[in-house]
C-alpha positions as CSV (number, residue, x, y, z in Angstrom):
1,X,45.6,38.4,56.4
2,X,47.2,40.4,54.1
3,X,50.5,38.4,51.5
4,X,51.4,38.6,48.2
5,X,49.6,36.5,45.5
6,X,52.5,34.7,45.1
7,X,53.2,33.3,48.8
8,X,51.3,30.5,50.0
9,X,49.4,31.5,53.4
10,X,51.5,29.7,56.3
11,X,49.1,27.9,59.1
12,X,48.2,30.1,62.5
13,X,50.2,28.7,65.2
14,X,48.3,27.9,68.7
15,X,51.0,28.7,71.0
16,X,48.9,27.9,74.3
17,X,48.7,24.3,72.7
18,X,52.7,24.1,72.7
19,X,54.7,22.2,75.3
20,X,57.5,24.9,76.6
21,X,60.3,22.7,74.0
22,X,57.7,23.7,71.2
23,X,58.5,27.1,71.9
24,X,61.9,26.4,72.0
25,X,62.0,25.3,68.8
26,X,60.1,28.3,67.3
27,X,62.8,30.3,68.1
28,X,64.4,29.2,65.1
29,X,61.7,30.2,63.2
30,X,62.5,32.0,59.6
31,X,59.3,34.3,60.5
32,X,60.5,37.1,62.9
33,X,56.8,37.3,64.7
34,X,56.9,33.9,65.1
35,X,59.9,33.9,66.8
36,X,58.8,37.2,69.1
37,X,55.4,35.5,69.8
38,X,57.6,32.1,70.9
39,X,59.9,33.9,73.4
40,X,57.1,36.6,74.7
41,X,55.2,33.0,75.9
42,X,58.9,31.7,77.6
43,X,59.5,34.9,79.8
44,X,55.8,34.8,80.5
45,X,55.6,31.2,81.6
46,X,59.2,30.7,82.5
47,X,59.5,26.7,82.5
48,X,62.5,25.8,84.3
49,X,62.7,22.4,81.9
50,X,63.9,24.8,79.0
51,X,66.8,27.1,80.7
52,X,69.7,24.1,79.7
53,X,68.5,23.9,76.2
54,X,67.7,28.0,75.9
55,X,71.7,27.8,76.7
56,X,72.5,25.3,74.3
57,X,70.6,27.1,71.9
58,X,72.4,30.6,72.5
59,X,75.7,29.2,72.2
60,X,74.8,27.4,68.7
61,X,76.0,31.2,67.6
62,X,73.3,31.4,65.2
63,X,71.5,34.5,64.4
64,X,68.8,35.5,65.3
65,X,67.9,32.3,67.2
66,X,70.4,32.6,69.8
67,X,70.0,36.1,70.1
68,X,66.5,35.5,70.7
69,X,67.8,32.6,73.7
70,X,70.3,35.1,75.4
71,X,67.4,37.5,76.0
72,X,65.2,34.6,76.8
73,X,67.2,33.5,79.0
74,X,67.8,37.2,80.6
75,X,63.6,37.8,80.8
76,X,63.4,34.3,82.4
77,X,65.6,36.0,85.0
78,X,67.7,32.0,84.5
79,X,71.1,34.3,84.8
80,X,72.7,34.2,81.4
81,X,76.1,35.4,82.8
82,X,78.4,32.6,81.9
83,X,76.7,32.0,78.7
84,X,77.4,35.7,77.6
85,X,80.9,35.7,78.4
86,X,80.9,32.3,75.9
87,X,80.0,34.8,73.7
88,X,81.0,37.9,73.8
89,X,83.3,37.2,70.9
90,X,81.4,35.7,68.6
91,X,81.6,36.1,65.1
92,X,78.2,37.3,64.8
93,X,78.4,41.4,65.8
94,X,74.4,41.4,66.6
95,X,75.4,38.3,68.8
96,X,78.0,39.8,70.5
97,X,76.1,43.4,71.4
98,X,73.3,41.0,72.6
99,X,75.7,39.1,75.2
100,X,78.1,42.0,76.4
101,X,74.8,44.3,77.2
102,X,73.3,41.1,79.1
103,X,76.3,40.4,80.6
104,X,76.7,43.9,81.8
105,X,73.4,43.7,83.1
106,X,74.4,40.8,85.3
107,X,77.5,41.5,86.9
108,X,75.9,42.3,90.2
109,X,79.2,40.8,92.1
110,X,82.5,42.6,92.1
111,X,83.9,39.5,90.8
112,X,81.7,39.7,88.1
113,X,82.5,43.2,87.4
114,X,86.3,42.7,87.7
115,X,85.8,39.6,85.0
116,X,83.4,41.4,82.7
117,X,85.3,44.3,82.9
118,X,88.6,42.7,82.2
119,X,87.0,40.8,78.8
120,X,85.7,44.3,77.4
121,X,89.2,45.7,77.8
122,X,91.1,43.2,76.3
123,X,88.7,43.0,72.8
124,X,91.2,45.9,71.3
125,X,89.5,48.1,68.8
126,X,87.6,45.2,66.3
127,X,85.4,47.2,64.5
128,X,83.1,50.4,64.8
129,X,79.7,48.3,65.5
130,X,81.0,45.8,68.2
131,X,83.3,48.9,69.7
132,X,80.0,51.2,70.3
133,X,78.4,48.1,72.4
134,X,81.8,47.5,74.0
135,X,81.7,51.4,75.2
136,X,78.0,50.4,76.0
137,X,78.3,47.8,78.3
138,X,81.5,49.0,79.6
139,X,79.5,51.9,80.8
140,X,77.6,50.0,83.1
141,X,80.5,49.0,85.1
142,X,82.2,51.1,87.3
143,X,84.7,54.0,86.5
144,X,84.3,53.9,83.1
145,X,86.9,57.2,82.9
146,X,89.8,55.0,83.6
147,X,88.3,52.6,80.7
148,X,91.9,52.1,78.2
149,X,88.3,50.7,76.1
150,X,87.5,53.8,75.9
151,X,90.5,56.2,75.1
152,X,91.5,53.4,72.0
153,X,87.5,54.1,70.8
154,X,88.8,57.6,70.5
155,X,91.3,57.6,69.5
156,X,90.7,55.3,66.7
157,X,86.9,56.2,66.0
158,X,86.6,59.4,66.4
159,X,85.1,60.4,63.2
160,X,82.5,57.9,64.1
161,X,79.1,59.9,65.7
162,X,77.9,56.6,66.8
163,X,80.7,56.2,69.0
164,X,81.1,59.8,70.1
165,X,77.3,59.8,71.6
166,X,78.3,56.1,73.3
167,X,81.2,57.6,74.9
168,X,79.9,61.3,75.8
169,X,76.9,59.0,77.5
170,X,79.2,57.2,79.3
171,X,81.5,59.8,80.8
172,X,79.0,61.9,82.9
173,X,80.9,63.9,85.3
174,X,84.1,62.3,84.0
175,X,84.5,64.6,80.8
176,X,87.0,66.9,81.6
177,X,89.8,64.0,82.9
178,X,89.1,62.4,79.5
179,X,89.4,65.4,77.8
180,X,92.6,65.5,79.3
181,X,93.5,61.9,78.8
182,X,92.3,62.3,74.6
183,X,94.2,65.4,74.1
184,X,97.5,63.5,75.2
185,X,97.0,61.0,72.9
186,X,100.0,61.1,70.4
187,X,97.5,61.0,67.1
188,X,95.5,63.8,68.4
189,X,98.2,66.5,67.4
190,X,96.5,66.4,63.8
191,X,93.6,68.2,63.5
192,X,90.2,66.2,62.1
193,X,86.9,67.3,62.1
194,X,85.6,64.1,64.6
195,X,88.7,65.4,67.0
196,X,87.0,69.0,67.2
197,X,83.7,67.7,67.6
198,X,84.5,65.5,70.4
199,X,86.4,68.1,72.3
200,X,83.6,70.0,71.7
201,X,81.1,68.1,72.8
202,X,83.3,66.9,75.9
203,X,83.7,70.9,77.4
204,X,80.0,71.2,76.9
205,X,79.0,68.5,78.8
206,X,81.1,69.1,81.4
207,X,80.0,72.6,81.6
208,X,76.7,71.9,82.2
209,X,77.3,70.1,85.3
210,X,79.1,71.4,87.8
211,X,79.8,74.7,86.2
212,X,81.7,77.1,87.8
213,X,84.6,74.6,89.0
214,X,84.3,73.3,85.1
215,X,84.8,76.3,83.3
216,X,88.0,77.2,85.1
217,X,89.3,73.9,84.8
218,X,88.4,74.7,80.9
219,X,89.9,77.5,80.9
220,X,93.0,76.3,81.7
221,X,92.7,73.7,78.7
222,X,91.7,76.3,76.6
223,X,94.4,78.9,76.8
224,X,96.3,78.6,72.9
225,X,95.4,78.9,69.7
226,X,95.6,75.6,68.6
227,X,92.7,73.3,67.0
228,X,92.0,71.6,70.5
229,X,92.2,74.8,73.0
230,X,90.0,76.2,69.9
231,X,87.4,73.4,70.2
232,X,87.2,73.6,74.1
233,X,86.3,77.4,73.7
234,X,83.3,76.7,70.9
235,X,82.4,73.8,73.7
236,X,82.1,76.1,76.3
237,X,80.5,78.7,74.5
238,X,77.5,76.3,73.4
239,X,76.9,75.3,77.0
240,X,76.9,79.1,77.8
241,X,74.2,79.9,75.7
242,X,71.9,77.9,77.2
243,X,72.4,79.8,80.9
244,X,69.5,82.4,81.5
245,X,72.1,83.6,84.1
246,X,75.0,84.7,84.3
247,X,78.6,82.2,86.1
248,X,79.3,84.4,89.0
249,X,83.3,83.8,89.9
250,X,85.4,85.7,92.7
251,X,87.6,86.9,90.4
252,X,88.2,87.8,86.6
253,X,88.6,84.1,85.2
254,X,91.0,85.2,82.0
255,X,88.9,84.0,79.5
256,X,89.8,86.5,76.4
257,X,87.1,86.1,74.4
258,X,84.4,88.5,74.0
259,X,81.7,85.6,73.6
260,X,81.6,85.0,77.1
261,X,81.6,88.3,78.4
262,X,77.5,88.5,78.8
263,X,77.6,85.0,80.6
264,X,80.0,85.5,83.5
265,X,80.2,87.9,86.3
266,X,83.4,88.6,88.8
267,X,83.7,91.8,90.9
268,X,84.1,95.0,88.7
269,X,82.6,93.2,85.9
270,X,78.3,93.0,85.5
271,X,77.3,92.0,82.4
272,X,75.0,94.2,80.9
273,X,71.5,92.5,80.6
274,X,70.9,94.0,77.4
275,X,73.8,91.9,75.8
276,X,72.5,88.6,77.5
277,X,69.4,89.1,75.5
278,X,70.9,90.3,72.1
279,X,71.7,86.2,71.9
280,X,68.6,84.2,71.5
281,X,69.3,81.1,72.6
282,X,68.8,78.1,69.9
283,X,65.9,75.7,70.2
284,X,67.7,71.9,70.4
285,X,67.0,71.5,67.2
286,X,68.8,74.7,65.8
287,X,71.7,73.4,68.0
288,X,71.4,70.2,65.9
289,X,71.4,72.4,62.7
290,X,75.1,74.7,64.3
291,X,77.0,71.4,65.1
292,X,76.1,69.8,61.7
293,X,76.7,73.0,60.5
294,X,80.4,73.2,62.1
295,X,81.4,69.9,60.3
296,X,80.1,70.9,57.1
297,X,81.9,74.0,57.6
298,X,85.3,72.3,58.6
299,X,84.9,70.0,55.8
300,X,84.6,72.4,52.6
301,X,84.9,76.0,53.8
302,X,87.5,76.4,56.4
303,X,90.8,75.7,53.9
304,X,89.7,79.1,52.4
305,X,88.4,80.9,54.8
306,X,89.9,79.4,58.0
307,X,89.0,77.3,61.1
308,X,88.6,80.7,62.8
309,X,86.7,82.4,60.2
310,X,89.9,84.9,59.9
311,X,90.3,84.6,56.0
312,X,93.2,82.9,54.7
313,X,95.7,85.1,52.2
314,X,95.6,84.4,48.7
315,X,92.2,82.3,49.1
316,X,89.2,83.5,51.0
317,X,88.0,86.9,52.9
318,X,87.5,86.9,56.5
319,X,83.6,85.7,57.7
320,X,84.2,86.3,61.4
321,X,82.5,89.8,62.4
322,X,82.1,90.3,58.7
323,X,78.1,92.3,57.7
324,X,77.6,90.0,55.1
325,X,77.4,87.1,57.3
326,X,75.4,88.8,60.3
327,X,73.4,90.6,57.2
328,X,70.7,90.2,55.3
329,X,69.6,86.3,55.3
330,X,68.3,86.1,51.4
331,X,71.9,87.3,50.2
332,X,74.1,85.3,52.4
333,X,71.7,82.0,50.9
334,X,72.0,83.0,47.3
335,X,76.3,83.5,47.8
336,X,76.4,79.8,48.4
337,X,73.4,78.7,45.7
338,X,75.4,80.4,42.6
339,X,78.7,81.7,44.0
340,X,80.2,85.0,44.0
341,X,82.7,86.7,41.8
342,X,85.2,90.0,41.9
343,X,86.5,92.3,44.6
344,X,84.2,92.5,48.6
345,X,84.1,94.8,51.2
346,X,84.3,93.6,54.2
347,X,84.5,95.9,57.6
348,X,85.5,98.3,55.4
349,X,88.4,96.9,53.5
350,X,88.3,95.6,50.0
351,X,89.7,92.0,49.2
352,X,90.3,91.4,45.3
353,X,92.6,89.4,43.2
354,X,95.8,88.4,43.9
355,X,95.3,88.9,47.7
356,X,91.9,86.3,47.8
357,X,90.6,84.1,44.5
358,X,88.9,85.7,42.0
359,X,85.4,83.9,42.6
360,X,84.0,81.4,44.9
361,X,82.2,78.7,42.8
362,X,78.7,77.6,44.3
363,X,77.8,74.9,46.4
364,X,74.2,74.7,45.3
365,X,74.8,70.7,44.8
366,X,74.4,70.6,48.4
367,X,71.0,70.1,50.1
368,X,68.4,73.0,51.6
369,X,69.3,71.1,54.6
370,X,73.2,71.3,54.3
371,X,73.0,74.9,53.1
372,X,71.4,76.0,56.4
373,X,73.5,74.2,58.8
374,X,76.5,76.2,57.5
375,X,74.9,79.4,57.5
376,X,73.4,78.9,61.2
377,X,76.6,78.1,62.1
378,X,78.6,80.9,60.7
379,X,75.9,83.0,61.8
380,X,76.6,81.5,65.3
381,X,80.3,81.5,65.5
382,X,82.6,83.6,66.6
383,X,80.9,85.6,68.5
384,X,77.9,86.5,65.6
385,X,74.3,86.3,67.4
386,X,73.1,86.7,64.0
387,X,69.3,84.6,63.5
388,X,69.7,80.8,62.6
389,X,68.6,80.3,59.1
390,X,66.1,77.5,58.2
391,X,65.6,75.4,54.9
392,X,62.7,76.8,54.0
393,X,64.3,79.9,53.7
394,X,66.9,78.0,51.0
395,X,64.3,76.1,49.2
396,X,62.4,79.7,48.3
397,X,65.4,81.4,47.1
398,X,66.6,78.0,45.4
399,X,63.5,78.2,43.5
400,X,63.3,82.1,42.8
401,X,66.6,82.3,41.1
402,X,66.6,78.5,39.5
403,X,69.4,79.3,36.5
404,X,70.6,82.6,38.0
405,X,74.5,82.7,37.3
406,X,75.8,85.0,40.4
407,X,74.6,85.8,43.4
């Protein structure tokens, strides 16, 4: 075996030797593959002489040995339930994602379910880590829509990822009454980047189901021009991309938007199958790129330029529809690297000091990585079918024009 010079060898443990208590034991083990080795032989062998102490040992509350009982207990198939609920508050957050999951796992009664169900709801908010694994294990109950769990997650961790992906995997089918439900919420009137991006994600899940019966219940949430009916409309739009055909409808839904003109078809209205393939769809991971891209973008470049790309008086130019953004990719890259000074053109009108700043300073701090998020996602937006742009392409003009002042 392989240690350091300065760490004495520890003796090779004989596990077939070792009476089931033995193994017991080793699950308090300091060494982790010790431990694994100790429980792997318990779910194989599964002595019912050890299932009292496995519980005793689980509700010690020390980690990792009684996380290492609960699941144990749970591969044993000795049904951890009532240990779990003992600890689904525990101190310990690992402790306390290992027993609500189990526990979820093992409410096979509707009295379990009711119980279970009841617990998760009445934990409040706590903290971001044991919130995700409530949303987790709440998920495996039924109707996890009408989860008040749920609605306090977002409306207190939104700007958490972690717990946008727990409750987006939760809510299949379910997205658009919780969308509903969220954008009631009194605290939602402010506009925050995790809002957007959970509205967001929300209308293009729900799109993706059932979608015709979706998108005019979207539309309806849509309609406005405020940050959420905004977000519901760049939702839809990324879950329109990916159709190779286009949503037939009996009549003209009243969606004002020319970005979904070449994805929906109603009587006296054919989309041209010429504009369904000016837009080549993203590959998941240039979807990745556009969504990291939008925060980014709402973050650092929207309070001059706006949320909408429309330019904002006195501090940025318009980017929406504007040929310097659909242009040429090498330019667009080298703006951002060193910045950009003095009066623009853009769709033919010229935007100069005092109507915008007189320079945008550049963000070249930011990574190859960062740069090209924003950029596919202006380039995206809008309405722009414009080509994603990779950080390849940023790293070879970074290093062509390493200490050029202007782009």
């Amino acid at each position: 075996r392989i240690r350091h010079q300065g760490v004495p060898g520890s003796q090779l443990l004989d596990f077939a030797t070792l009476d089931p208590a033995g193994w017991v034991e080793l699950l308090k083990n300091p060494n982790g593959w010790i431990r694994d080795k100790a429980q792997q032989w318990l779910v194989w062998k599964r002595p019912e002489a050890v299932v009292e102490p496995l519980k005793e040992l689980a509700l010690e509350g020390n980690v990792p040995s009684s996380i290492h009982a609960l699941w144990t207990l749970d591969g044993m198939n000795a049904d951890p339930w009532k240990t779990c609920l003992d600890l689904i508050n525990s101190p310990h957050s690992q402790l306390i994602a290992a027993a609500r999951q189990i526990a979820a796992q093992h409410a096979n009664s509707e009295e379990r379910t009711e119980t279970l169900g009841t617990a998760l709801e009445s934990v409040g908010t706590e903290d971001p880590f044991r919130t995700f694994h409530s949303i987790l294990a709440r998920g495996l109950l039924e109707d996890p829509d009408e989860s008040q769990l749920f609605i306090r997650a977002a409306e207190f961790y939104h700007e958490n990822p972690h717990i946008r992906e727990a409750l987006l995997s939760n809510l299949q089918g379910k997205e658009i009454d919780f969308l509903g439900r969220v954008m009631a919420l009194p605290n939602w009137k402010e506009e925050s980047t995790g809002k957007k991006l959970l509205i967001q994600e929300l209308a293009t899940c729900a799109l993706r189901g059932n979608q015709a019966l979706a998108l005019m219940q979207l539309v309806q949430l849509a309609k406005g021009n405020r940050w959420e009916n905004q977000a519901i409309r760049e939702g839809m739009y990324l879950a329109l991309l990916e159709r190779e055909e286009p949503l037939q409808f009996p009549q003209d839904p009243g969606l004002n938007d020319p970005r979904f003109l070449p994805f929906l078809q109603w009587p006296g209205h054919t989309p041209e199958r010429h504009q369904v393939a000016e837009v080549v769809e993203l590959t998941p991971e240039e979807r990745d790129r556009y969504v990291e891209g939008q925060a980014i973008y709402a973050g650092l470049c929207a309070s001059c330029h706006g949320s909408e790309g429309e330019g904002l008086q006195l501090l940025g130019p318009p980017l929406a529809h504007s040929e310097w953004v659909s242009g040429e990719t090498d330019r667009l890259i080298r703006i951002l690297l060193h910045g950009l000074e003095g009066p623009i053109q853009v769709r033919g009108k010229t935007y100069a000091p005092p109507d915008i700043l007189p320079a945008m300073p550049p963000v070249g701090m930011m990574s190859d990585d960062q740069i090209a998020a924003t950029l596919t996602y202006i380039r995206r937006a809008w309405g722009h079918t414009a080509a994603p742009v990779d950080r390849n392409d940023v790293r070879r003009n970074r290093d062509l024009t390493a200490g050029q002042e202007g782009a």
